[in-house]
C-alpha positions as a Python dict, from the first residue, in 0.01 Angstrom:
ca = {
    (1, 'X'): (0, 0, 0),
    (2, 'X'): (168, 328, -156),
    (3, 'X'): (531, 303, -121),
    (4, 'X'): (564, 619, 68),
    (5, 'X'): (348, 421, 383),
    (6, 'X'): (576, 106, 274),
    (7, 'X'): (899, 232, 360),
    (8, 'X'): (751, 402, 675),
    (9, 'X'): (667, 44, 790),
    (10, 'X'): (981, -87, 639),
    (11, 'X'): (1205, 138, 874),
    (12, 'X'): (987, 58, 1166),
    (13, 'X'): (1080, -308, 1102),
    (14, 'X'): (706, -448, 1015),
    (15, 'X'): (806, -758, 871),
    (16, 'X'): (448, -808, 661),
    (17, 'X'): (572, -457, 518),
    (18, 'X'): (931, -570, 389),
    (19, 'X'): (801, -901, 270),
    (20, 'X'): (568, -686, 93),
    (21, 'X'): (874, -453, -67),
    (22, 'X'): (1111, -722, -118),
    (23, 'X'): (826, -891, -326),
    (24, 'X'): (796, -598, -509),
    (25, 'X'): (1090, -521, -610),
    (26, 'X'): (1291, -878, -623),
    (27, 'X'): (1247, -925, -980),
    (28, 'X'): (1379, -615, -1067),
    (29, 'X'): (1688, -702, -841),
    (30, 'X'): (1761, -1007, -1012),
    (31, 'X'): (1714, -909, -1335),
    (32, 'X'): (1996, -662, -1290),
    (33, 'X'): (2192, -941, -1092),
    (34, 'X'): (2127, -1226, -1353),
    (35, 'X'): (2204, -1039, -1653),
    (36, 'X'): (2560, -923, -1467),
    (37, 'X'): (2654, -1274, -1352),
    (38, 'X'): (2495, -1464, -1632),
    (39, 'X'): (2460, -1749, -1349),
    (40, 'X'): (2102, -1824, -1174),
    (41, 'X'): (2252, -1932, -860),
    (42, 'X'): (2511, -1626, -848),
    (43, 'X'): (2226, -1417, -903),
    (44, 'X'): (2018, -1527, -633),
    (45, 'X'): (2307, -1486, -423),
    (46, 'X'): (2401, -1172, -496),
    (47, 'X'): (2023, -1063, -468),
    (48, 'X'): (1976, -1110, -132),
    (49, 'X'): (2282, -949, -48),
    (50, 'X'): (2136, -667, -200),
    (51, 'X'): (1799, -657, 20),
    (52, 'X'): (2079, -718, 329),
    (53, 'X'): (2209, -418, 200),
    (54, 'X'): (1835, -248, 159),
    (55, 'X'): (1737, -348, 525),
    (56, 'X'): (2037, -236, 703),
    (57, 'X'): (2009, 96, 551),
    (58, 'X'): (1614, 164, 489),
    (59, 'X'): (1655, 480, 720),
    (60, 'X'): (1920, 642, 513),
    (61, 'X'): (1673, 615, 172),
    (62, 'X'): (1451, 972, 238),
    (63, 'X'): (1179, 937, 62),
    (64, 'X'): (967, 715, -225),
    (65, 'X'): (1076, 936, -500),
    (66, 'X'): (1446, 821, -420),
    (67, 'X'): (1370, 445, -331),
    (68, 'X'): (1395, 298, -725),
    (69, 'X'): (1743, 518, -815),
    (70, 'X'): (1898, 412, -462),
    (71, 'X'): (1794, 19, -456),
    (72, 'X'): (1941, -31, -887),
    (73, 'X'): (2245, 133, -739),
    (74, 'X'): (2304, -109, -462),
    (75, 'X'): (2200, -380, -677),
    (76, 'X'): (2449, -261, -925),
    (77, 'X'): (2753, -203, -685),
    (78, 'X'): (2677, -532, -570),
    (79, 'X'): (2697, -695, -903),
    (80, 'X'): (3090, -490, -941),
    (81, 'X'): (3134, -674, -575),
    (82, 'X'): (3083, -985, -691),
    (83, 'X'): (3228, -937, -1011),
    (84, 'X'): (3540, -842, -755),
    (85, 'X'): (3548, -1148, -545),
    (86, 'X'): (3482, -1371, -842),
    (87, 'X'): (3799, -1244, -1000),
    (88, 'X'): (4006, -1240, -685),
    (89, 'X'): (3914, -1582, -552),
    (90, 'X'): (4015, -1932, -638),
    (91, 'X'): (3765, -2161, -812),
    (92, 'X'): (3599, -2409, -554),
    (93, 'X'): (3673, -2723, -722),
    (94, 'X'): (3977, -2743, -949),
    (95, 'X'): (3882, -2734, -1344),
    (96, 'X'): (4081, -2947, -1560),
    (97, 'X'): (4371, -2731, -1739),
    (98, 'X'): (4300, -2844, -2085),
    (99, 'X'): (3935, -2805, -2064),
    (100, 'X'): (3964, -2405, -1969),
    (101, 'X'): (4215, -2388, -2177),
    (102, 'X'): (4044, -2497, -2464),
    (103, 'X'): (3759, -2304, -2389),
    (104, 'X'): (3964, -1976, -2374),
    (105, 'X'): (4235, -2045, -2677),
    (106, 'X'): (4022, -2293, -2891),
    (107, 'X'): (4278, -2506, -3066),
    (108, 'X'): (4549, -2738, -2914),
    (109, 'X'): (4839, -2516, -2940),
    (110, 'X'): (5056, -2473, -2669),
    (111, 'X'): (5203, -2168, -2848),
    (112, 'X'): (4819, -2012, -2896),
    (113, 'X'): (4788, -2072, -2525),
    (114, 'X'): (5067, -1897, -2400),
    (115, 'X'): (4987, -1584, -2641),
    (116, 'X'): (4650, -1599, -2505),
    (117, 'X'): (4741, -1610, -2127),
    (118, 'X'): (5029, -1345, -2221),
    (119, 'X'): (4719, -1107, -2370),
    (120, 'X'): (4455, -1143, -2149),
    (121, 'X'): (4708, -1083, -1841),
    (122, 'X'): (4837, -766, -2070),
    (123, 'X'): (4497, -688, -2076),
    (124, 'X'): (4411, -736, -1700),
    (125, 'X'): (4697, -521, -1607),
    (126, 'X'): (4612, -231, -1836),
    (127, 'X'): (4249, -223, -1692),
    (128, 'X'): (4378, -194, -1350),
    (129, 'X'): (4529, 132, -1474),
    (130, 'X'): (4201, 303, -1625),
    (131, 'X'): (4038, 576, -1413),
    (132, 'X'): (3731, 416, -1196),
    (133, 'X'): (3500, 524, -1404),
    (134, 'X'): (3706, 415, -1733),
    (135, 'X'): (3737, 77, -1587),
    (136, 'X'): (3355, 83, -1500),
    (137, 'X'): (3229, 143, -1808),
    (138, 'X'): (3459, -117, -2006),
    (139, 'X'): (3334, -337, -1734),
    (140, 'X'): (2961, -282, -1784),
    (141, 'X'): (2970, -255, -2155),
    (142, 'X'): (3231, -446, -2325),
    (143, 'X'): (3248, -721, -2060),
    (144, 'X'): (2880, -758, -1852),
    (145, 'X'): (2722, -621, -2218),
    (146, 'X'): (2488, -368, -2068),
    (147, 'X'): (2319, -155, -2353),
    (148, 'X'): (2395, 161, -2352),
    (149, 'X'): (2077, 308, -2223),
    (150, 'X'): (2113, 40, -1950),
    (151, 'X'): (2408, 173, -1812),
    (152, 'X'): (2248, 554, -1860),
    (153, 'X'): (1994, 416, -1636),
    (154, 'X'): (2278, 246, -1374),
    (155, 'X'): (2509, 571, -1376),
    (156, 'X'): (2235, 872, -1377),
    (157, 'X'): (2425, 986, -1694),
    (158, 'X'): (2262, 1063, -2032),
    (159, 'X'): (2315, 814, -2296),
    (160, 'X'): (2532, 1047, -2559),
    (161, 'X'): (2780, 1096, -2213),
    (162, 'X'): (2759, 753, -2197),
    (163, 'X'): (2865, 663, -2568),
    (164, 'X'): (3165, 955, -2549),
    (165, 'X'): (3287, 846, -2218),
    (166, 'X'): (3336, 484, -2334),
    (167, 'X'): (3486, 586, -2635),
    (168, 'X'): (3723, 774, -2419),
    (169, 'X'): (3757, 463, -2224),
    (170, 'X'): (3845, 226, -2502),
    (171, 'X'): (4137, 475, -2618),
    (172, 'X'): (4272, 502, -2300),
    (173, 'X'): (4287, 122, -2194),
    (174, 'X'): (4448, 97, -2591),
    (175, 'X'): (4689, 339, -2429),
    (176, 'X'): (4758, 150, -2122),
    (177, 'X'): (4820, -145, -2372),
    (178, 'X'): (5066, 3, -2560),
    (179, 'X'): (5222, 132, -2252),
    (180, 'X'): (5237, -181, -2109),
    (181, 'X'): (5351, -346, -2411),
    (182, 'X'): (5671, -130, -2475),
    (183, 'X'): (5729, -148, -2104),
}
């Protein structure tokens, strides 16, 4: 079935015809979900939230042409949600201190530790600063490690503007660093 006829059915609620899309297109969906949460259950979760997301608003998507563009954006402000939650909520089961710890800091050093924790809050704080797009791009490239022509793809923005606008995003969280810092 063309996708065109698909979507038709789709927004008519034909439940053979969105089994058929979310078949379709699932892979795609958590690809882009497992390579942001690096986590195969995470992923799954987050990709059905994103074909929630797709079958609530199937009427507002106008046409084939626009389907592929609109669903990898959902998918991909879904990954930034859970990226979100995951940094604002508490772990489920408690994590022994010195394992994370040593996993973050490597060595036994209290003194490492604390300079660690000091920096990576530092470092927090000056990305809640950045412009939204600033932050976004840090996000997708320096933290989820999105190629570049990946997140061309995610933002509808040509690679090169891609390239100069993270450059212009590292120097600015530097800035907010060194703002911080003297503060």
């Amino acid at each position: 079935m063309d996708l065109d006829r698909l979507l038709t059915e789709c927004r008519q609620r034909n439940e053979l015809a969105w089994e058929e899309l979310v078949c379709r297109y699932q892979g795609r969906v958590y690809g882009i979900a497992l390579h942001s949460t690096r986590d195969v259950e995470e992923a799954r979760e987050v990709t059905q939230d994103v074909f929630f997301k797709v079958y609530q608003g199937i009427a507002s998507c106008p046409d084939a042409s626009l389907f592929l563009p609109w669903l990898i954006r959902i998918a991909r402000n879904s990954c930034i949600d859970h990226f979100r939650r995951t940094l604002s909520r508490p772990p489920l089961s408690d994590v022994p201190l010195e394992k994370v710890s040593r996993r973050l800091t490597g060595p036994d050093n209290p003194e490492l530790q604390t300079v660690a924790a000091s920096r990576r809050q530092l470092l927090l704080r000056a990305l809640s600063r950045l412009t939204r797009l600033n932050r976004e791009l840090i996000i997708l490239k320096d933290i989820h490690e999105y190629s570049l022509m990946e997140i061309s793809s995610l933002l509808h923005i040509p690679v090169g503007t891609v390239k100069s606008r993270s450059n212009r995003a590292r120097i600015e969280l530097a800035e907010r660093v060194t703002q911080l810092r003297g503060a």
